[in-house]
C-alpha atoms as one frame of an Amber mdcrd trajectory, in Angstrom:
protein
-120.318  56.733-209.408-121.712  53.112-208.505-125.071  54.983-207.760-125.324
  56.513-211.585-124.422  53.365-212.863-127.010  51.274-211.446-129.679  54.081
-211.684-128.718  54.302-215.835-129.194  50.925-215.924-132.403  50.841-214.214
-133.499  53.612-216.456-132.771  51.624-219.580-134.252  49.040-218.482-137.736
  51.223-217.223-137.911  52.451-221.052-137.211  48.565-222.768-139.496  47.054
-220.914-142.042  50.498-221.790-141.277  49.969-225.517-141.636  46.021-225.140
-145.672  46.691-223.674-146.360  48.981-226.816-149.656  47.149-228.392-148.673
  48.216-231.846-144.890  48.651-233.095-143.490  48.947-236.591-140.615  48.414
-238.593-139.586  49.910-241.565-136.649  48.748-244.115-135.678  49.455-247.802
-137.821  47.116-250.249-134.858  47.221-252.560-131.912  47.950-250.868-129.688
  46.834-254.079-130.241  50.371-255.285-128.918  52.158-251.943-125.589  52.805
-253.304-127.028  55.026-255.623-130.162  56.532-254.927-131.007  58.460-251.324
-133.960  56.796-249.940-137.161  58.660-249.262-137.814  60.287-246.254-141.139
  60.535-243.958-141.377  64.051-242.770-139.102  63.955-239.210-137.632  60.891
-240.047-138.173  56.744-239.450-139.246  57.426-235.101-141.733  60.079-236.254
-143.112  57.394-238.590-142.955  54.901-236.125-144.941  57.104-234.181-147.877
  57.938-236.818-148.461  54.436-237.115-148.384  53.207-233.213-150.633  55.808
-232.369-153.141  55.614-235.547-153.135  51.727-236.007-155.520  50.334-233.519
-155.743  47.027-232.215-158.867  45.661-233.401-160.904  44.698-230.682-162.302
  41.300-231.693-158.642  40.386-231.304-158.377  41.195-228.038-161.356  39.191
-226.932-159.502  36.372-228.616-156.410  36.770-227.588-155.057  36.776-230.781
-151.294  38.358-231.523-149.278  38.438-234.573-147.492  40.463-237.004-148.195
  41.654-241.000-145.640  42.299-243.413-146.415  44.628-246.415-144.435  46.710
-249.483-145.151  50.272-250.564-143.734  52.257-252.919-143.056  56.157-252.662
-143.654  57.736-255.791-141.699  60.397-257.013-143.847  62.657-255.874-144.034
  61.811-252.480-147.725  59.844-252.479-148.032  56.296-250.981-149.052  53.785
-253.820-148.851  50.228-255.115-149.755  48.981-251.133-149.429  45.289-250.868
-149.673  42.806-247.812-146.789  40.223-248.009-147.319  37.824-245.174-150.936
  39.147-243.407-151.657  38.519-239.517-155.860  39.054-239.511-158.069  40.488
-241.630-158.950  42.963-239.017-155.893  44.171-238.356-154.759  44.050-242.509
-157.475  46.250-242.821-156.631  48.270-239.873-152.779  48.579-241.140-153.876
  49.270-244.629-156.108  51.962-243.835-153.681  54.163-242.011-150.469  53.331
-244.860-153.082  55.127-247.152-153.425  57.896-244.981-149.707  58.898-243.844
-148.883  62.017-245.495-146.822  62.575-248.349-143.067  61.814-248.235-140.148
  63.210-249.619-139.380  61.129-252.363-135.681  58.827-253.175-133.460  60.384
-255.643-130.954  59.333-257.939-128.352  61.744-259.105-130.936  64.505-257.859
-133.714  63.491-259.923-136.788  61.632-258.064-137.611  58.375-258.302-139.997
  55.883-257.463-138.595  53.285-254.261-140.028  50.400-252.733-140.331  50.486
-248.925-140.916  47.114-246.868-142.910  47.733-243.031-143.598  44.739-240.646
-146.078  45.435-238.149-146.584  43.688-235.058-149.218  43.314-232.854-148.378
  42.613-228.839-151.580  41.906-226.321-150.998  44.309-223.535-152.301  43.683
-219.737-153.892  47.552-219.962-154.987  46.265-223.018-157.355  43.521-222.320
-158.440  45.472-219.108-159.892  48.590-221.318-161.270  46.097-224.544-162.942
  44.112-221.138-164.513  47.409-219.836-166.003  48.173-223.019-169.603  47.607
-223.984-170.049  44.734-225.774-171.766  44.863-229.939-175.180  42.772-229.930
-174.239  39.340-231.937-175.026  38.849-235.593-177.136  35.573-236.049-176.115
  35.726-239.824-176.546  31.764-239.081-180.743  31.967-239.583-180.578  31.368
-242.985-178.299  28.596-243.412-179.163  26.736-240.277-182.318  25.776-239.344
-183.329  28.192-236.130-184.748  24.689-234.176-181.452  23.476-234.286-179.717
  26.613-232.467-180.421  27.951-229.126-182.015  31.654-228.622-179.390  34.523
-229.742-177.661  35.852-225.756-174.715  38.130-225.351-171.450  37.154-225.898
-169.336  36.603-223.468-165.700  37.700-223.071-162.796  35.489-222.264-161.496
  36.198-218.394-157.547  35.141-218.439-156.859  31.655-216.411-155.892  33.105
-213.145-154.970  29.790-211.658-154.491  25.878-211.761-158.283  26.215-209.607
-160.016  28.114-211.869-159.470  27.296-215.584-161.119  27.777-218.740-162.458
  24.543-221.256-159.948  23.273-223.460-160.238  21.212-226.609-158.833  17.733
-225.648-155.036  18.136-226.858-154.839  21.804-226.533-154.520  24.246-229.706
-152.072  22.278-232.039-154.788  19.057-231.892-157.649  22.472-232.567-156.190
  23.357-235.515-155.434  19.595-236.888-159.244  18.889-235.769-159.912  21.724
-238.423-157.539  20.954-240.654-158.836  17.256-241.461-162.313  17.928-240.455
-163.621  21.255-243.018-164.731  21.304-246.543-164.239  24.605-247.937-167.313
  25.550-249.163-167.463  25.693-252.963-169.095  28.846-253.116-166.218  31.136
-250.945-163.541  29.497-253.020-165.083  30.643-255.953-165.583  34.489-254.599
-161.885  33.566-252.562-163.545  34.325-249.266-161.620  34.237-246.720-161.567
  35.121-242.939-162.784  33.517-239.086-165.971  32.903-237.790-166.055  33.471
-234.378-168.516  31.793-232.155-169.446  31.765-228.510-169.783  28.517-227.133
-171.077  26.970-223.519-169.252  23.419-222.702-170.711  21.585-219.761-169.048
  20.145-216.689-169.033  17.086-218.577-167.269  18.656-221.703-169.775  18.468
-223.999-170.743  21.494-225.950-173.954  22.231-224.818-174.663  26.088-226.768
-173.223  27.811-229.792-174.437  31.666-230.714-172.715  33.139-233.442-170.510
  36.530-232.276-169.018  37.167-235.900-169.758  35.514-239.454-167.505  35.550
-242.294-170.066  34.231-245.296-173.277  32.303-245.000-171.782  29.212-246.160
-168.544  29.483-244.458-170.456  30.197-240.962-172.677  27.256-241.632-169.568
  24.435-242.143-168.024  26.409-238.987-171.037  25.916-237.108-171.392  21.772
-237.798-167.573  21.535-237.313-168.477  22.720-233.540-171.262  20.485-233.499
-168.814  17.121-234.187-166.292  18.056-232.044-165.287  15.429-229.514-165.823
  16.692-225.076-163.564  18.966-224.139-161.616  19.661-221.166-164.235  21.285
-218.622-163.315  24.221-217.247-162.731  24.429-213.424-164.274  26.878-210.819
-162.704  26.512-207.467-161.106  23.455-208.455-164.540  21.640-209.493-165.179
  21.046-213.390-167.982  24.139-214.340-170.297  24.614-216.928-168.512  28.028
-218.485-168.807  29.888-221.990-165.525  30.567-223.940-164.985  32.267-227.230
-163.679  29.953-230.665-162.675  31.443-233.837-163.379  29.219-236.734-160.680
  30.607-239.546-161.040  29.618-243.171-158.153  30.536-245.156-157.668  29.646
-248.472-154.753  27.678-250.054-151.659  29.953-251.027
């Protein structure tokens, strides 16, 4: 009896810790629950897990993410017509841009419904869905494996090409496997990063007008002295946004060098610049 118990137990805890690893996982509940009393919700063909499955195995993680180590969760409203379609799609609280778009593009292609009813006529009904994203050690082992896109110098026309070094691969992020070997780190860690940017960038005029928003994401070499020492562009968001990104690297204060074997190393990191416009 004492040997079922504890092998139950290990067995629930096998298939929490399974579901906790998932890179993608959803959750669905009623956008207006007010009317619940008297309407019969809609239904996705096989019920709420079979959605839940659709969407963790058709929302991908968007690499770029990976690279950056970058998790979070989105939180969006649909609405299930009375005929069963997906319409009137709208992102709440968003996580990326990549993954909004990601999300977005597979709510639009989920397959009809059967629609809410009230008193046995259909109706239109308002669903809510938060989606999270979770970094995954299998994860970051296959995006790390894969072959890595050539970099976009989308910074040649804003920047004058004398002031940047000669375009080079990018170079992915390896996790800090110990107090020896470390990567560089902005002096203050990522709360004094994001007040740096926060004091430091002028919105260009131009993406406020056209409400651009998004991250530039850089590669970057810092020296065993801290200083930055290279800076190749890896992803641009706008011309002018890339160019303000690219001088607020250039005024940063020395960072933290990174350490190999316990010694401060000259070693190449990547920094996403985001730009995201007042809500």
């Amino acid at each position: 009896m004492i040997y079922k118990i504890i092998t139950a137990i290990l067995l629930l805890l096998s298939t929490s810790f399974i579901y906790a690893q998932k890179p993608v996982t959803a959750k669905l509940t009623p956008g207006n629950p007010s009317l619940l009393n008297d309407t019969v919700p809609p239904m996705y063909e096989g019920g709420v897990e079979e959605l839940y499955k659709f969407l963790e195995a058709n929302i991908k993680y968007p690499p770029i993410l990976i690279k950056i180590k970058m998790e979070g969760e989105l939180d969006l409203t649909f609405t299930v017509s009375k005929d069963g379609d997906i319409k009137k799609v709208e992102i709440l609280s968003g996580f990326d841009p990549d993954a909004d778009d990601e999300v977005l593009r597979v709510i639009h292609a989920m397959p009809k419904w059967t629609p809410a009813s009230v008193k046995g006529k259909d109706v239109d009904f308002a669903q809510r869905l938060t989606v999270t994203f979770t970094l995954t050690d299998s994860l970051i082992e296959l995006a790390e494996n894969q072959p890595e896109e050539q970099p976009k110098d989308s910074l040649s026309a804003v920047v004058p090409k004398d002031s940047l070094p000669p375009v080079e691969e990018p170079v992915i992020i390896t996790p800090i496997l110990d107090s020896l070997n470390t990567d560089p780190q902005f002096p203050g860690g990522k709360e004094a990063l994001e007040a740096y940017l926060k004091a430091n960038m002028k919105y260009p005029k131009r993406a406020i007008e056209h409400r651009i928003e998004g991250r530039v994401i850089f590669n970057i070499e810092v020296s065993a002295e801290g200083e930055i020492t290279k800076v190749w562009i890896y992803k641009g968001v706008f011309p002018d946004c890339d160019e303000e990104a690219y001088y607020l690297i250039r005024k940063m204060p020395k960072w933290i060098p990174g350490l190999k074997d316990g010694k401060p190393a000259a070693k190449q990191i990547v920094l996403p610049i985001p730009f995201v416009l007042p809500r």
